[in-house]
N, C-alpha and C positions, 0 to 999 in steps of 0.2 A: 348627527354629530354635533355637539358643541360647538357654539363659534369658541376659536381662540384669543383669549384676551392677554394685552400686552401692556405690562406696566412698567412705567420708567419713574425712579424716584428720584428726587436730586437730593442737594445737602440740607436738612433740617436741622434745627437742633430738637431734642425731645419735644419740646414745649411746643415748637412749629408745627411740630407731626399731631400733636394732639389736637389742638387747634384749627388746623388746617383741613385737614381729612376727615375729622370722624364728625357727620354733619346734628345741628342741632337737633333738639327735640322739636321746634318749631317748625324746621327743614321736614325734618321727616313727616310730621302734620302733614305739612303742605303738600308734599309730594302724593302721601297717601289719597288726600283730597282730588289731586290730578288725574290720578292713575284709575281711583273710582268713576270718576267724569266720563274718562276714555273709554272705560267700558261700558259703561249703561249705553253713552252715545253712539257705541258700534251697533249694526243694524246684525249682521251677521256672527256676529260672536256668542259660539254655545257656549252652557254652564261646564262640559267640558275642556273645553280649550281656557276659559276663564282658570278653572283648578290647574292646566298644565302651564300656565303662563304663570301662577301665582308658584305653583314649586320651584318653576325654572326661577321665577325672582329672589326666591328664598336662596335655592343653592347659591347662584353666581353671586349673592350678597355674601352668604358665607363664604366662599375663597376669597372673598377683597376684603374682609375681614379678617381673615385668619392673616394674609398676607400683610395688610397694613400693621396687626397688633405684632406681627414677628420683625417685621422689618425697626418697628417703634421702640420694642426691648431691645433690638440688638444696638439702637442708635441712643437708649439711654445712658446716662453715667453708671460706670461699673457702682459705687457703690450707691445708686438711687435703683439698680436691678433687681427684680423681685428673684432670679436664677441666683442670684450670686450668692455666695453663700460662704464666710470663713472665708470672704476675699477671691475666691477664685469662681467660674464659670461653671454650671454645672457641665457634666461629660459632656452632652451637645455639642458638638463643632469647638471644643474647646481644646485648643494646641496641645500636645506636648511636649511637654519641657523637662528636658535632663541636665540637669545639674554635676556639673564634673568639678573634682575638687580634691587635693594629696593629703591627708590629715597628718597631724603631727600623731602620735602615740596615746590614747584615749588611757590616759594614767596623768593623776592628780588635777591642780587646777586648771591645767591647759585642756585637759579629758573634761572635765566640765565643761568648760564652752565650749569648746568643739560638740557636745550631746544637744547643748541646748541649742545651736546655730542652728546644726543637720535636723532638729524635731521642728526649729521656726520654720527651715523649709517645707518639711512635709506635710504641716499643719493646715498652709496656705493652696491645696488642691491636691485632689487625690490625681489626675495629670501628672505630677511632679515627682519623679525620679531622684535619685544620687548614684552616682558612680564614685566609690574612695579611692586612688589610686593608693597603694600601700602594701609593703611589706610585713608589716608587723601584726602579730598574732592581734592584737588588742584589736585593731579594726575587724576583722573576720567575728569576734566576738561581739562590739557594739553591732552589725547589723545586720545579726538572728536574728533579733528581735521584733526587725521591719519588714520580714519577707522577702519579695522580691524584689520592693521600692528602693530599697540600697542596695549594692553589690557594690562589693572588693574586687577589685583589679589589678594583678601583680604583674601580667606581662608586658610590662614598657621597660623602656631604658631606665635604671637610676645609676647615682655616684658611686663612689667605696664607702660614703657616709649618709646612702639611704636618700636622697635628694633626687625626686622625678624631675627626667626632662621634661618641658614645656611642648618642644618639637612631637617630641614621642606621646604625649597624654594629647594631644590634639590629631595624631595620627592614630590613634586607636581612638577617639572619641565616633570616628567615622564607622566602628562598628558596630553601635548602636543605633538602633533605631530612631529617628524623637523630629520634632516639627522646630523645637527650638533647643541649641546646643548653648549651656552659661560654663563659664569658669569663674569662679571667686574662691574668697579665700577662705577657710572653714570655720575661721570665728566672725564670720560677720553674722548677722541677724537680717531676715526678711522682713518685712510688712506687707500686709493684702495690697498695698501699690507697686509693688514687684510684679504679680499676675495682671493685675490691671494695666500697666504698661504695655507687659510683655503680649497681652492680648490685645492691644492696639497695632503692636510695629506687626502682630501674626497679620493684620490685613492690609499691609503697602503692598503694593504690585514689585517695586524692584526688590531683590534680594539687598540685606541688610544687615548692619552692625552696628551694636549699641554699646553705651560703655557707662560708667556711672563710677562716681568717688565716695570714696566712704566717710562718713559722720561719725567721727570719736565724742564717744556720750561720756560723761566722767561718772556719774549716776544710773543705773540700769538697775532697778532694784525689782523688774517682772520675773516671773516665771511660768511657765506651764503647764497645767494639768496632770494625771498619769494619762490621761489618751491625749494628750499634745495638742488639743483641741481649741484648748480655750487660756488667755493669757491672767495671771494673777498675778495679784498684787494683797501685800496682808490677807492672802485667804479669799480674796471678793475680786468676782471676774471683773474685768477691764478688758476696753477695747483699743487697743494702744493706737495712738494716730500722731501726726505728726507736732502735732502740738502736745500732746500729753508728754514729751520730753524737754517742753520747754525750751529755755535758750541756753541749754546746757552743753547742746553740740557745736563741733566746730567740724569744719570740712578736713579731709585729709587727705594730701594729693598722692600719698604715693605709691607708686608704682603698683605694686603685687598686691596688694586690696581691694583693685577696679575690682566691678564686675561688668564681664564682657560678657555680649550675647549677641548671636546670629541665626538667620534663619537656616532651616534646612533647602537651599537654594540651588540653581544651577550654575552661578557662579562660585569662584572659588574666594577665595578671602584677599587675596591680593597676588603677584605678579609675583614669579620665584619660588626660592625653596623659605622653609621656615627654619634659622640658625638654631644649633642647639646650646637655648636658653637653660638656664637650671631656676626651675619651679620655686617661686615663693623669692627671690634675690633680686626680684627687679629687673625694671629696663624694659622685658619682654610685652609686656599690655600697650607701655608708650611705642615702642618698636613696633606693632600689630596696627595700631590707629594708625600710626604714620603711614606706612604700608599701604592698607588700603584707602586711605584718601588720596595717595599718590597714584595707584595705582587706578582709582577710579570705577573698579569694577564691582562695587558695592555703594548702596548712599549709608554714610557714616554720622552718626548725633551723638549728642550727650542728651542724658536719659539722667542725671544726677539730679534734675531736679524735681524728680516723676520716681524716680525707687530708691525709699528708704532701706540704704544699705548701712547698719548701725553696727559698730563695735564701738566695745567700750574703751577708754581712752589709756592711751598706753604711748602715747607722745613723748612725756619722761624719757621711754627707755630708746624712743626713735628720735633723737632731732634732728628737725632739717629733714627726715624718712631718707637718710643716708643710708640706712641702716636696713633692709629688708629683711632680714631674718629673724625667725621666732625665737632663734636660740641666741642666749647671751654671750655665748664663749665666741660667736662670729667678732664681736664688738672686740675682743681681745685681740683676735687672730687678723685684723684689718680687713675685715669684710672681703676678702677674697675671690669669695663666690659672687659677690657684685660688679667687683672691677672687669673678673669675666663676662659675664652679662653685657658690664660695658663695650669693654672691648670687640664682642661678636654685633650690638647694637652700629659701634663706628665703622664697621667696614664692611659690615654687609648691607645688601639696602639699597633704593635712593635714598633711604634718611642720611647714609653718610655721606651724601652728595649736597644734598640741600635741604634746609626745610621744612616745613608746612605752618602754613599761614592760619591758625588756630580761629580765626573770626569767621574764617567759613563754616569750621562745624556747625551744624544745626543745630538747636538745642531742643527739647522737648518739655513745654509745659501741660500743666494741668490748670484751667481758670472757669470759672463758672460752671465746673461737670465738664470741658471741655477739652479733650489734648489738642494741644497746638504746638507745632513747628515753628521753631522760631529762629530765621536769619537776621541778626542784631545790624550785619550790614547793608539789607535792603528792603527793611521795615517790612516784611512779608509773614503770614500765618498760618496755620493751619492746610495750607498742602504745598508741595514743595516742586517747582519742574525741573527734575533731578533728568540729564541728559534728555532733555524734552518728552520725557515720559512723566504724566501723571504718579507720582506715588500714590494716590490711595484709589481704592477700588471705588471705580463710581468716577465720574470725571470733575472734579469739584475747583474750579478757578482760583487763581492766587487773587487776594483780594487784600487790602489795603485794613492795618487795623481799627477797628472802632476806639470811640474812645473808654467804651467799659473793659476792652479785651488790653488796652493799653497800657491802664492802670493797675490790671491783673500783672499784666506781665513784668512792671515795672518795681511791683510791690513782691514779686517772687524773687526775682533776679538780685533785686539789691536787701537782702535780708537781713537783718541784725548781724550775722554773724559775718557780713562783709562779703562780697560775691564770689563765684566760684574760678577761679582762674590757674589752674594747671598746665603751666608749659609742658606741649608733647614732645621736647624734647629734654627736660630735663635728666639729668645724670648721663647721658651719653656720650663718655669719656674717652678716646682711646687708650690703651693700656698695649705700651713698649711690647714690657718683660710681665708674663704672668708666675707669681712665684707660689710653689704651696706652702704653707707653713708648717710643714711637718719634717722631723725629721728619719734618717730609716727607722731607727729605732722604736718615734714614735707612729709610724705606716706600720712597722710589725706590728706594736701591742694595740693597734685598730682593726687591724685582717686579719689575723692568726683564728684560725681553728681553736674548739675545746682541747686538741691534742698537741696545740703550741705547731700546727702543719701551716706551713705558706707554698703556696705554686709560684715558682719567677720562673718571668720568662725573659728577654734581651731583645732588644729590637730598634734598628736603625731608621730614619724617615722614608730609605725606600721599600720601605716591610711594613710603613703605617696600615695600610689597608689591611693588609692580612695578620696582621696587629690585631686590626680591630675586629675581623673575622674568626679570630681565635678568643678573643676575650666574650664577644656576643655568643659563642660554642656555650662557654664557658656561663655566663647568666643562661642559659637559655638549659641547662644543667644545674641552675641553683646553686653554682661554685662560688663565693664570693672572697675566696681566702688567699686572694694571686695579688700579685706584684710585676710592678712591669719598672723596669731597669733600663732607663734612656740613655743611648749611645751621642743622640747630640741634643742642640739645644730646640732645633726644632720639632724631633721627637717628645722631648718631653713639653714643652707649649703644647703640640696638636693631643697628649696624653691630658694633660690637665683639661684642655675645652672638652674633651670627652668624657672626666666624670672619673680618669683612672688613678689609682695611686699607685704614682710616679716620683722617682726620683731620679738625679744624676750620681752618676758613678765618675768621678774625679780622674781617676786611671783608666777614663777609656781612651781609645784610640781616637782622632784628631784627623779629620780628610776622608772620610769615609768613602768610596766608591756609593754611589746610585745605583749604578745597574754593573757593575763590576765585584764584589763581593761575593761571590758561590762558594761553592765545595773548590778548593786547591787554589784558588788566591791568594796573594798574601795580603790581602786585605780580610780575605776569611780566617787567616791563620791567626792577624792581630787580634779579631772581633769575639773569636773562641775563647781566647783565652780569659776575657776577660770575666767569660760567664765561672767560672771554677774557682777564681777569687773572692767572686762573689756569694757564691753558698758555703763557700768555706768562710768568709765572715758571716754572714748569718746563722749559721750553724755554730759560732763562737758564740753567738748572742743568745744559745738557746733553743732555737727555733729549727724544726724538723724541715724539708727542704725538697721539694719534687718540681726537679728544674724541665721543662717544656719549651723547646721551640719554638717558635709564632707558627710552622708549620704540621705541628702537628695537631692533626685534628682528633676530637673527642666525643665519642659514639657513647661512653657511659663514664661517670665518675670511679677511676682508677684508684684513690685514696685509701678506701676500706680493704682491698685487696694487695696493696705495697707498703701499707702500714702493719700489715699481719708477720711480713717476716722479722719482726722483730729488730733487736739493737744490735750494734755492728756486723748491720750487713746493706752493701749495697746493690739495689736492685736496678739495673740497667735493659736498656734495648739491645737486643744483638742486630746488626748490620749485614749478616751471613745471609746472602739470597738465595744459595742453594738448598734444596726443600728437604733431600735428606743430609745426616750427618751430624756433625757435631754441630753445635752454634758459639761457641766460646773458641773459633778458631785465633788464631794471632790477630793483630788489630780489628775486632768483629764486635767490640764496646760502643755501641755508640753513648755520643755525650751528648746528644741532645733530646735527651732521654730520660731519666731516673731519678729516684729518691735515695735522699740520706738522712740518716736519723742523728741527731744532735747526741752523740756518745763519743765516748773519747777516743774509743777505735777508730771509728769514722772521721774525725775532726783529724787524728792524726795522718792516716789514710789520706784525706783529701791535700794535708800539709804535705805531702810527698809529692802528688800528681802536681801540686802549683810549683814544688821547685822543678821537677822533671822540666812542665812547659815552659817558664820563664828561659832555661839554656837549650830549648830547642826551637828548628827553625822549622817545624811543622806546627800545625795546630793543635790545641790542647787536646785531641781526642787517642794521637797514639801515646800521648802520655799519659790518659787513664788506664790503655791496655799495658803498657809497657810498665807504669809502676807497679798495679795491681795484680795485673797476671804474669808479671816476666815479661820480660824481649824472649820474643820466640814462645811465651804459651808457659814457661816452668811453671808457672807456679797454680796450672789447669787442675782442675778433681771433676773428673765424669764430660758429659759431654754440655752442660752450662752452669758450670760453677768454674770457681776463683780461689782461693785461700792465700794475701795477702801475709808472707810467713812474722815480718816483724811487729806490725798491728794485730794480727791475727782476724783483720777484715774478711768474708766473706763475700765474695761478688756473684750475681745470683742473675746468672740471663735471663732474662724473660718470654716466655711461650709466645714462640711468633701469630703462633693462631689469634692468640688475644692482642698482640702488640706486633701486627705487621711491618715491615720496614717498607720502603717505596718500591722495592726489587723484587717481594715473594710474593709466589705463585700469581705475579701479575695483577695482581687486586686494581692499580690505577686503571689497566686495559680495557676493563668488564666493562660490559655496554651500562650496565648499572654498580657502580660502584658502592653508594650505600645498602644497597639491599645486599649485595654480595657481604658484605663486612656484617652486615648486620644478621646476616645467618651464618655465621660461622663464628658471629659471638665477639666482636672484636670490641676493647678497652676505646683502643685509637690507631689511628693510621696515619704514618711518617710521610710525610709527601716530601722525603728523600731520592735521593738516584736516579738523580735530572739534574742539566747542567743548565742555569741562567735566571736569574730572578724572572723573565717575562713568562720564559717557558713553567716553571712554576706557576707564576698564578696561572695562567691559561688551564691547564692542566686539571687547579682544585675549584677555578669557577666553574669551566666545563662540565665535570664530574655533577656539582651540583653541590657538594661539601662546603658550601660557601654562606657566612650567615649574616653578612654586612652590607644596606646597600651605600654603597659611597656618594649615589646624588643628594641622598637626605639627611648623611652619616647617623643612619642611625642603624638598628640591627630588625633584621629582617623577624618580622611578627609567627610566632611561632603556627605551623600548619597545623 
């Protein structure tokens, strides 16, 4: 056997390793001259033991050679490594890294930067992934052309206006594989000191978070290759390096431009849930660092002066980086999407509690070939004892700066363009009252279907959850053409932090019950009514009209099939739980149920059923039976129709098979509730005919019909 040999390195820098270890030509003379001594001198030593003694020298020479020259590349500077290559590591032991990121719409000038950002990244290591989070056809287009290295991702939460939550692109970031997860913003630009970073913090022992500000360059006149390869200028490659942009950069602190990155670790990012931010509007990256340096379960640096993160300069249209949005019309609309931001930054958090003392961050430089950590308040470098744990592999002592690594570090820090200092708490404001800026008219001509169709639904603060369990149905169906109609003020606030288009209804009812409002209330009687005012205005305005429940759930999109009955006619649920007979019995309408098509039968139609309920003291639902079909049924044809005789309205029940009510043939009881529905074909299923808002939820979480989680509010990731 082998003896085992055990080697222990410490910290060199290249030059030492060189130097130190691999012994002269004179050394080796010498030695050779020894070794021949010792053998002629030995009395008993044959010519072959002499031959196995001289292989055995040869091999174990080669393993401390192999081992010293690998150990020697890995501890040189990335870009003095003969592996490196276009900035990044070869495959070898080299991280991967997936890049996550929302793209605006790859159409015109903004589609331009956006192609050349996402090529700067891929250019810099085949390692390096993208993920786009994105709705729009144009992305699925840009990235055919890259294989598998980019991939579109459409199932996260967004707004009514296309805006990814931050929460939710970080909650699915977890379903990729990768060593290192970034987020930035899609026009920024890489440089080969991106991988070179990011392949330093890949070897600290604690798990970690990096962050880095971006450089508005006002001049960027490079471009890229057709294979993405190589960078030009006038036609003649170039190797873009931090100097080759001169002093034309300025630092730019804000917010939604970081680029963060973490490792794939056993700790989580910080203490709590993550607030649902909205993508690309700020707050959310300073709200992230704060987090976990309070939280302490990660060691947190700034890495801005180690990765050139480069966009071009577009301050003009940002002052002050008030302003986090791409799009100009925010500027109009008083940055909205911001103040929310803010608002979820001040009250959620220790940050809205206290703090954080910005001079602890670490910083990360780059000086002689060298990264170094750098604590500006306890003159310390290159390793850091981060909760009395060694950060980097290998045990290497905090030690005291020299005076060449001082002058390094003094000459980076304080740069021409004035140093880098971003409060992490800047813009986090609280915000009262969040308002949209829309009005209904302008929430219709935003959601409306190509057929002019919108879905409202009504919904009180003790129904947010199942609010939101219906609307998450609803994206998770590709529906995006709903309206949600807020009964109070707090409804519509928790509707706006979610991303809904919301509005209030002036003539709602005032005192709502919480958990008193059901079927036969008269808090339910006031609440009904006020949904039939409301599609009969909308319906004034144009717009076709499939008013839903917050309880009723949706197995397949209904619309194509309740748009087919054509103009004046309305198509309704029936209420009737007995399984044979007619279904259009006396009050067997229900109203929280159907479509109306914006015609002037229907418009008048519905003007009837609103004066009916205004002078009754029931709720709006026997008054669609009783305008539409008669008190008592007169004005019945067959056993589910209607014929309305002064409008000449047509009322058109709906096949319970596809549109069960809460009562028929037991559908809630089934030990599996969606499989049953769903072999029998059903549209959607009423979670009616239960009495008490508890017992209701109980009822469709149980079942399983439920697609919201409330700890994270966000919506439950499709199976």
């Amino acid at each position: 056997m082998p003896p085992t040999w055990s080697l222990k390195f410490h910290s060199f820098s290249s030059f030492a390793i060189t130097h130190q270890i691999i012994p002269s030509q004179s050394q080796k003379s010498t030695k050779t001259h020894q070794e021949l001594a010792f053998l002629h001198s030995s009395d008993n030593f044959s010519p072959m033991k002499a031959l196995q003694t001289g292989l055995w020298s040869v091999w174990v020479s080669g393993v401390l050679l192999i081992a010293v020259s690998l150990y020697a590349t890995r501890s040189l500077p990335l870009s003095n490594n003969p592996i490196f290559i276009h900035g990044s590591f070869s495959d070898i032991e080299a991280p991967k890294i997936t890049i996550f990121t929302a793209p605006a719409p790859f159409t015109g000038s903004s589609g331009t930067k956006q192609s050349l950002a996402i090529r700067s990244w891929l250019a810099l290591s085949p390692q390096i992934s993208v993920i786009l989070f994105s709705q729009h056809h144009s992305a699925a287009s840009f990235a055919t052309s890259f294989g598998s290295r980019v991939v579109v991702e459409s199932d996260i939460d967004f707004t009514f206006l296309g805006v990814p939550f931050f929460h939710s692109m970080v909650a699915k970031s977890r379903a990729f594989k990768s060593d290192i997860y970034v987020f930035m913003d899609t026009k920024s630009i890489l440089l080969p000191d991106f991988v070179s970073a990011l392949n330093y913090a890949h070897k600290l022992d604690n798990d970690w978070l990096l962050f880095a500000s971006r450089r508005n360059v006002s001049d960027f006149p490079f471009y890229l290759d057709n294979d993405g390869k190589h960078w030009l200028k006038d036609g003649k490659r170039i190797r873009i390096q931090e100097d080759t942009l001169g002093s034309s950069w300025q630092w730019n602190c804000c917010d939604s431009i970081m680029v963060i990155a973490w490792n794939n670790g056993d700790m989580p990012l910080h203490h709590g849930v993550l607030p649902p931010f909205l993508y690309g509007k700020g707050v959310y990256n300073n709200w992230l660092i704060n987090e976990a340096l309070s939280s302490g379960l990660r060691f947190v640096f700034d890495a801005s002066w180690t990765i050139s993160n480069i966009a071009l300069d577009d301050s003009r249209r940002w002052p002050n980086c008030l302003v986090k949005s791409s799009d100009a019309s925010d500027i109009e609309r008083g940055s909205w999407e911001y103040d929310g931001n803010s608002h979820l930054a001040a009250v959620y958090g220790s940050s809205s509690l206290h703090g954080v003392n910005c001079s602890i961050v670490m910083k990360l430089l780059k000086c002689d070939g060298q990264y170094l950590l750098i604590n500006s308040t306890e003159d310390l470098l290159n390793s850091y004892d981060y909760e009395r744990k060694s950060l980097w592999k290998g045990n290497i002592q905090n030690r005291r700066r020299p005076k060449k690594s001082l002058a390094c570090i003094v000459g980076t820090t304080k740069l021409q363009n004035g140093t880098l200092d971003c409060p992490l708490r800047d813009g986090i404001v609280p915000t009262r009252t969040l308002m949209l800026p829309f009005s209904l008219e302008s929430l219709l001509a935003i959601i409306t279907d190509k057929n002019r169709t919108v879905v409202l639904t009504v919904a009180g603060y003790s129904y947010k959850d199942m609010l939101m369990s219906w609307v998450c149905r609803l994206r998770h169906l590709r529906i995006t053409n709903f309206l949600v109609s807020a009964l109070d003020s707090e409804t519509y606030q928790f509707s706006i932090m979610q991303g809904l288009p919301v509005f209030n209804d002036p003539s709602a009812p005032s005192n709502i019950s919480f958990n008193d409002c059901h079927f036969g209330t008269k808090c339910f009687q006031r609440v009904t009514k006020v949904k039939s005012r409301l599609v009969l205005t909308i319906l004034k305005l144009g717009y076709n009209v499939l008013l839903s429940d917050v309880d009723v759930y949706w197995f397949r999109n209904p619309l194509p099939m309740l748009s087919s009955f054509g103009p004046a006619t309305l198509v309704a649920q029936s209420d009737e739980y007995n399984q044979t007979g007619p279904i259009n019995l006396p009050r067997r309408l229900n109203s929280g149920f159907y479509f109306a098509c914006a015609d002037a039968p229907t418009i008048a139609a519905m003007e009837k059923v609103v004066r009916h309920a205004a002078t009754s003291g029931l709720s709006e639902q026997p008054s669609f039976y009783d305008s539409l079909c008669g008190e008592g049924g007169s004005f019945r044809e067959g056993d589910n129709r209607c014929v309305e005789p002064e409008t000449n309205l047509t009322v058109h029940f709906l096949d319970r098979n596809l549109f069960p009510n809460g009562a028929y043939m037991g559908l809630w009881e089934r030990e599996n509730v969606k499989s049953a529905c769903k072999k029998q074909g059903c549209f959607v299923l009423h979670n009616n005919w239960i009495s008490g808002r508890v017992k209701k939820l109980e009822r469709q979480v149980l079942s399983g019909l439920w697609d919201y989680d409330i700890a994270t509010r966000m919506c439950l990731m499709c199976s």
